[in-house]
C-alpha positions in Angstrom: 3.4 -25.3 11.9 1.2 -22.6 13.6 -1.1 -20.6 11.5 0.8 -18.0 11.0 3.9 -19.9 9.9 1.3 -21.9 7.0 0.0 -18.0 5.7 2.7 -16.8 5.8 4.7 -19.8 3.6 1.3 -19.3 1.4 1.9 -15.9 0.8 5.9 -16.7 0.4 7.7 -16.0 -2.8 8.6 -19.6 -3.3 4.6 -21.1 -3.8 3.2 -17.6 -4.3 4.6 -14.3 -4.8 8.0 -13.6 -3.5 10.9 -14.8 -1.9 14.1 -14.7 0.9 16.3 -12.9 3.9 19.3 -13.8 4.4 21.2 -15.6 7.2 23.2 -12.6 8.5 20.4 -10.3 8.6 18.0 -8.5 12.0 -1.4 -18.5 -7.8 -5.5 -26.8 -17.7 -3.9 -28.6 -19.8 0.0 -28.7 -20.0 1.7 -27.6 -23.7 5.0 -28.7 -23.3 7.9 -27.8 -25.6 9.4 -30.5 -28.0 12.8 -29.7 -26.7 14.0 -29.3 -23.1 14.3 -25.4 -22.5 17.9 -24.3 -22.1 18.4 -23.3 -19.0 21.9 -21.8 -17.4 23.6 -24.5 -15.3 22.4 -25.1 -12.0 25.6 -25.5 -9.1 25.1 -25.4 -6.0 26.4 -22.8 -3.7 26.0 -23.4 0.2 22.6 -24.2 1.7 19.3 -23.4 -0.4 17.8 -19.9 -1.1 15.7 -18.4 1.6 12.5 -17.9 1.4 11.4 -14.3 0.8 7.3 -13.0 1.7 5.5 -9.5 0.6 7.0 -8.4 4.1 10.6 -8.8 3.1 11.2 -11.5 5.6 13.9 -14.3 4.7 12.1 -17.8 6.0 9.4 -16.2 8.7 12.0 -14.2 10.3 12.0 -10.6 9.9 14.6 -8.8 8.4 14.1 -5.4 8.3 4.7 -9.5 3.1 -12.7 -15.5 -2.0 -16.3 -13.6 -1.8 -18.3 -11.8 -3.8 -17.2 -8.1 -4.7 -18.8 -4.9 -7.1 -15.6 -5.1 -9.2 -16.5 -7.0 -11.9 -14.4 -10.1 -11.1 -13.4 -12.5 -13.1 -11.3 -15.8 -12.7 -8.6 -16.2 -15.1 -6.7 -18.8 -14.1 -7.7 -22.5 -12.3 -5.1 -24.7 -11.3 -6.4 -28.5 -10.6 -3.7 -28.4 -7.6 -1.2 -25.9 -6.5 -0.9 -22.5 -6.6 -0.3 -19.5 -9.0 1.1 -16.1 -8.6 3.5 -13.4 -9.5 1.4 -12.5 -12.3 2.2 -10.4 -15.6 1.2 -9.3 -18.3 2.6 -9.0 -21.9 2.2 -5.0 -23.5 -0.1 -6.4 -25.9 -2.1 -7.5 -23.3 -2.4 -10.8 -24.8 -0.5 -13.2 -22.6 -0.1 -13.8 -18.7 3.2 -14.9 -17.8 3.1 -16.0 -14.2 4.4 -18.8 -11.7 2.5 -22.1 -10.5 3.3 -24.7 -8.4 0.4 -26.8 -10.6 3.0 -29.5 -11.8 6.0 -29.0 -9.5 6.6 -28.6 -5.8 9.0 -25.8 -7.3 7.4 -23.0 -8.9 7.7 -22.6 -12.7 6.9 -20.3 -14.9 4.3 -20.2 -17.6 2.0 -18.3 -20.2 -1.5 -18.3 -21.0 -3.5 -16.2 -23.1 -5.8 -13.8 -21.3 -8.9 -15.3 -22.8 -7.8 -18.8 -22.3 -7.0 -21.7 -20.2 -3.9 -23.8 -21.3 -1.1 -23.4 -20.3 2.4 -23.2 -21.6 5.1 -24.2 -19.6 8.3 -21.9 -19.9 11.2 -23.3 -17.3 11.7 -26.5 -15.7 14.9 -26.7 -13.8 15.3 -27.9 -10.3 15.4 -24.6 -8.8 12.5 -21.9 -7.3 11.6 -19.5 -10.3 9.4 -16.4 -9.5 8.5 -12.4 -10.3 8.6 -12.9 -14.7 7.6 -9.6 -16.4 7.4 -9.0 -20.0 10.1 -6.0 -21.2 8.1 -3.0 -22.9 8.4 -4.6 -26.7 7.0 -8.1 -25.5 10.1 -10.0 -26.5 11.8 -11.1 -23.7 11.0 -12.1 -19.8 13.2 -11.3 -16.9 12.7 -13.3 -13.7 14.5 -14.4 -10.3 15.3 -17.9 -9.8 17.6 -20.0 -7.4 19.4 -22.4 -10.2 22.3 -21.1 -8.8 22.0 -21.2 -5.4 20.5 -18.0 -4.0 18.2 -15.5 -5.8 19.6 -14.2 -9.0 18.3 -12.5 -12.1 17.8 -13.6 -15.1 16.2 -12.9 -18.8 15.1 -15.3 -21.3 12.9 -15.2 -24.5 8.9 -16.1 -24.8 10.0 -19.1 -25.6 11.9 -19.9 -22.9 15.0 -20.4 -24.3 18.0 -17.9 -24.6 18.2 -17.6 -21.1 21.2 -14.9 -19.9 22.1 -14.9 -15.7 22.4 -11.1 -14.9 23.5 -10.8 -11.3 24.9 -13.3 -9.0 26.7 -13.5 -5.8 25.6 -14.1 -2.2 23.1 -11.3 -2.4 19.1 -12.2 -3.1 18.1 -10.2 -6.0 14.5 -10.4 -6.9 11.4 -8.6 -8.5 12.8 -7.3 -12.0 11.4 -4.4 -13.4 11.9 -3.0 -17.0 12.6 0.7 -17.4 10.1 2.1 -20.5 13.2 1.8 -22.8 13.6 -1.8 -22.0 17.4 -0.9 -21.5 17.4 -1.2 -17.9 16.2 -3.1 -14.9 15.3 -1.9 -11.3 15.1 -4.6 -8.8 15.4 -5.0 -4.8 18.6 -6.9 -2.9 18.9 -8.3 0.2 22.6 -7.0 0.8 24.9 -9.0 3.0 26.6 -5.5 3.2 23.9 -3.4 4.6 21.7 -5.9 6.1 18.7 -4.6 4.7 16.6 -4.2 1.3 18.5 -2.6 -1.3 17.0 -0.9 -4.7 19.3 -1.0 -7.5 19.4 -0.3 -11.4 21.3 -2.7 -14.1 22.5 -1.4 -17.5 21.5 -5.0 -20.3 24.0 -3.7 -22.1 27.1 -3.1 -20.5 26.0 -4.8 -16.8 26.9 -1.8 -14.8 24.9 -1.5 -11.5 24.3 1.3 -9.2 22.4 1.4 -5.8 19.7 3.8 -5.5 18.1 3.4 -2.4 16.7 1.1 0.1 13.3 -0.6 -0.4 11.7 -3.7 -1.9 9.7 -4.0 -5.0 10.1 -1.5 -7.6 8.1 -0.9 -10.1 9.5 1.4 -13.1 6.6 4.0 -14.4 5.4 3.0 -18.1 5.1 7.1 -19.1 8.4 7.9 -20.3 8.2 11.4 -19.8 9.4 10.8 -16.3 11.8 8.3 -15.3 10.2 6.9 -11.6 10.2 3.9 -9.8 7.5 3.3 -7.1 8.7 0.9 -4.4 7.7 -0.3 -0.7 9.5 1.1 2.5 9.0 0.6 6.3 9.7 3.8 8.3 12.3 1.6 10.3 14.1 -1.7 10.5 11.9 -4.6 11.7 8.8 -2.9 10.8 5.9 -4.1 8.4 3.8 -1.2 8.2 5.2 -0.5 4.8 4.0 2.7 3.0 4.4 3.2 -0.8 7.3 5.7 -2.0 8.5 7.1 -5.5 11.6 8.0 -6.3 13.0 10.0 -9.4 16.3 9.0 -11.3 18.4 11.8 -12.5 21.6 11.1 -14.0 20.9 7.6 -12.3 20.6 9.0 -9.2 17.5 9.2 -6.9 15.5 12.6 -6.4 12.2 13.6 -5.8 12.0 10.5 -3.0 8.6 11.2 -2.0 6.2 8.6 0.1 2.7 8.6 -1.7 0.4 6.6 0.6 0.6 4.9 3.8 -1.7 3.3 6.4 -2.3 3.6 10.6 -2.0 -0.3 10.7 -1.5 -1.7 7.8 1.6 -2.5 5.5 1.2 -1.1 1.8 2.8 -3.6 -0.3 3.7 -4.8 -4.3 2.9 -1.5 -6.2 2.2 -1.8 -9.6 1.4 1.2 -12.1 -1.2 2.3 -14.6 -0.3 1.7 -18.2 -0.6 5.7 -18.5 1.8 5.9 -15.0 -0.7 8.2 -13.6 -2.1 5.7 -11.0 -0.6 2.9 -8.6 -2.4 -0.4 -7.7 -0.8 -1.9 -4.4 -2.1 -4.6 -1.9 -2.7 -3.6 2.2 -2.1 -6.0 4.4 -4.4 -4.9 7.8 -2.5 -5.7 11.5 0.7 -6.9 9.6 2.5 -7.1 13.2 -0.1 -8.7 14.9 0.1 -12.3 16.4 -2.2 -15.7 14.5 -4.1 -15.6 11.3 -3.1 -12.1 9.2 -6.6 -10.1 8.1 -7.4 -10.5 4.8 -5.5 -8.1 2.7 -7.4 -6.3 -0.1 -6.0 -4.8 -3.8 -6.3 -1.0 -4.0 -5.7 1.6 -6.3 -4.3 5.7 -5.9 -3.2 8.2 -7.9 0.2 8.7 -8.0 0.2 12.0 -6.5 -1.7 10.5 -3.4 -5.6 11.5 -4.3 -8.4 9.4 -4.9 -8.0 6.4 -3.2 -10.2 3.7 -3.9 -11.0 -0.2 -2.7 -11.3 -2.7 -5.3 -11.7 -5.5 -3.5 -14.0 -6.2 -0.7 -11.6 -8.3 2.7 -13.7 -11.7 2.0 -10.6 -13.2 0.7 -6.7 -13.0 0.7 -5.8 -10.5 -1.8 -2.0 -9.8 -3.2 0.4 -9.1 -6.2 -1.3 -6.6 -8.4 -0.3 -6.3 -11.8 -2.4 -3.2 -13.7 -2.9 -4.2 -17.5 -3.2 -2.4 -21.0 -7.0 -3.6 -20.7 -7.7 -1.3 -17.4 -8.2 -4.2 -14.9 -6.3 -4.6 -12.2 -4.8 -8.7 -12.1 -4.1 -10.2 -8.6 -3.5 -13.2 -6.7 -6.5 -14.5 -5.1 -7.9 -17.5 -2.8 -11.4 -16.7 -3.2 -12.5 -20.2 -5.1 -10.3 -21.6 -2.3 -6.5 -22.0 -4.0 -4.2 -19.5 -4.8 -5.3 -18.4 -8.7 -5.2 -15.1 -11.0 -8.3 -12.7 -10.8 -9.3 -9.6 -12.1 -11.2 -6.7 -11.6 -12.1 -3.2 -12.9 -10.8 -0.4 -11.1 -13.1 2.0 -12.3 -15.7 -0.2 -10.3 -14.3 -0.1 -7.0 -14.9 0.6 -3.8 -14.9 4.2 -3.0 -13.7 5.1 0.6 -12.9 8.6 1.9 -9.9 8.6 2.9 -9.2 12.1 4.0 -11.8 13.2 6.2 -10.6 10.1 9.0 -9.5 11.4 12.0 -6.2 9.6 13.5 -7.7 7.3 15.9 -11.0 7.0 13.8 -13.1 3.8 13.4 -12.6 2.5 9.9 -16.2 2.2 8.1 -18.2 -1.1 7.9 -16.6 -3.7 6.3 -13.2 -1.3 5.9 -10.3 -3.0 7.5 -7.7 -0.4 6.5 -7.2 3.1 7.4 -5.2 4.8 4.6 -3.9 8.6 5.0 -2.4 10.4 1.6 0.8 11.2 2.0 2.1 12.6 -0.8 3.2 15.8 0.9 5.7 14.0 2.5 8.7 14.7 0.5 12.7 14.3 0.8 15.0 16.6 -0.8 16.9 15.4 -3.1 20.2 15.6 -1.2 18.9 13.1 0.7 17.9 10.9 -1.9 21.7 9.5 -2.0 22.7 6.0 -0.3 22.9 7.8 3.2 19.6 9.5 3.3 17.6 9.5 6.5 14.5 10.5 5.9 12.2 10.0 8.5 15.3 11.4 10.6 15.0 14.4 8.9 10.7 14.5 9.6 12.1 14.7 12.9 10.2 11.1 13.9 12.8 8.8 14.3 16.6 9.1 15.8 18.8 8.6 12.9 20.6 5.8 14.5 17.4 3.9 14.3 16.0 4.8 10.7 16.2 1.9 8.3 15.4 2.4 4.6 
């Protein structure tokens, strides 16, 4: 395997974060439960799921992602062997829910208490289980797992039991994300329709879907005096250099679809919000498109009208999956102590780097390995915020034909 194959499985959904593309498309000691948890049969459906990475690729082919630092790290997780990720935390800010491959060559998912260090293991099936988040009253988890083949949906309790299968079909649905009522999800598709990655919403209570747009990782804003999703988007199919985009649902249609952030080389990935919804937190991923060992990415943070954009980690490690949590600090994958394991940080002690004084073209500063240029003025109409929109064609920086969503 070359050594961008190995980072790139390391950074995969799968062992650490996320997970797929499909076929026809361009981060103790063990408490186990006294009872097996319940889980939803497991039947097998064709050949097994892809693999999908922060960049949206489907098993290393594209398809359309430790040091010191002044952040006031700490480790909160250390698993003997394996790797965690896809970390979460409960509204409380109690518990971590998040997925290891500490026990199983197949990532599981557990809790821990934020000021601990066991471990409680919440699924064991056969299958790949990844992306668990806590719905806004605490009480139940929804996650993506391949126990039936390909990427599906699913919720269950904090117990791990009670578990409900929401979507299915030859599609790979992943990264769940509650809406503030906890009576929705927002989550991203790789379409065997469209060939590319879809954003859709799901009603718990009737099932009803409806595509919104095209992207990959949504994250539903906590303040529910708006009702926004922030998501990643590449200004074109095959591309990496992801920027960070919100979106406004009205009538359960997007409007407002406005790109907040993006980077000269580097691919903006895994936005996560504030618990107030005023700021983001993402991970930027320097030279995504460039041949051998990927730069290390690094966990920032921006307000989520595109000011003040800040560093919290310092490119001495590989940095990815943010989760921001009712404490203020910012959680995130890291291999800093040398395995995947979850970290945190303050925010409010990060790195400051001006942002919008750098000229196109522009050196980065010492020890800065990403570029970043606001963006927020960048704005569609809302007319164009349907299924069809073209954005970037209607920027007038890309032929229609060749705009991908």
């Amino acid at each position: 395997m070359t050594p961008t194959a190995h980072t790139l499985v390391r950074w995969s959904l799968a062992a650490a974060a996320f997970a797929t593309v499909l076929a026809s498309t361009d981060g103790c000691a063990l408490l186990h439960h006294d009872q097996p948890v319940a889980m939803a049969p497991r039947v097998t459906v064709g050949p097994a799921a892809p693999v999908v990475d922060v960049f949206g690729d489907l098993d290393g082919q594209p398809a359309v992602p430790a040091g010191a630092s002044n952040a006031t790290l700490e480790q909160q997780t250390a698993p003997d062997q394996g790797r965690d990720s896809d970390v979460s935390l409960d509204p409380s800010g109690t518990w971590l829910v998040f997925t290891s491959t500490r026990h199983n060559i197949h990532p599981k998912i557990y809790l821990q208490k934020v000021t601990g260090h066991s471990v409680i293991q919440l699924t064991s099936d056969d299958a790949d289980d990844a992306n668990p988040t806590f719905s806004p009253d605490g009480k139940w988890i929804a996650f993506a797992s391949t126990r039936s083949g390909s990427w599906d949906l699913y919720t269950m309790d904090t117990a791990g039991k009670h578990v409900t299968q929401l979507t299915s079909g030859p599609a790979q649905d992943l990264h769940p994300t509650f809406s503030p009522d906890g009576q929705c999800l927002a989550y991203c598709s790789a379409s065997v329709r469209s060939g590319q990655w879809e954003l859709w919403t799901l009603k718990l209570s009737s099932g009803e879907r409806r595509m919104i747009g095209y992207g990959l990782f949504p994250a539903w804003c906590p303040d529910k005096s708006v009702n926004r999703i922030a998501f990643q988007r590449a200004p074109q199919r095959g591309s990496r250099l992801f920027s960070l985009w919100t979106l406004d649902l009205v009538d359960g249609e997007a409007r407002a679809v406005t790109e907040v952030v993006a980077a000269r080389s580097a691919a903006l990935v895994s936005p996560a919000w504030s618990p107030d919804g005023s700021k983001l937190t993402f991970a930027a991923i320097p030279d995504p498109g460039i041949a051998g060992e990927p730069s290390h990415p690094d966990i920032w943070t921006i307000d989520s009208d595109g000011d003040h954009c800040r560093r919290v980690t310092d490119a001495t490690a590989t940095n990815l999956s943010p989760f921001w949590g009712v404490d203020n600090r910012v959680y995130f994958v890291s291999d800093r102590n040398g395995s995947d394991a979850i970290w945190s940080a303050n925010p409010d002690s990060a790195i400051t780097d001006h942002l919008a004084s750098a000229a196109p073209g522009a050196a980065p500063a010492a020890n800065m390995p990403v570029t970043l240029k606001p963006a927020a003025q960048v704005q569609i109409s809302p007319a164009s915020a349907a299924v069809h929109e073209q954005p970037r064609a209607e920027l007038g920086s890309a032929d229609p034909s060749e705009v991908s969503h």
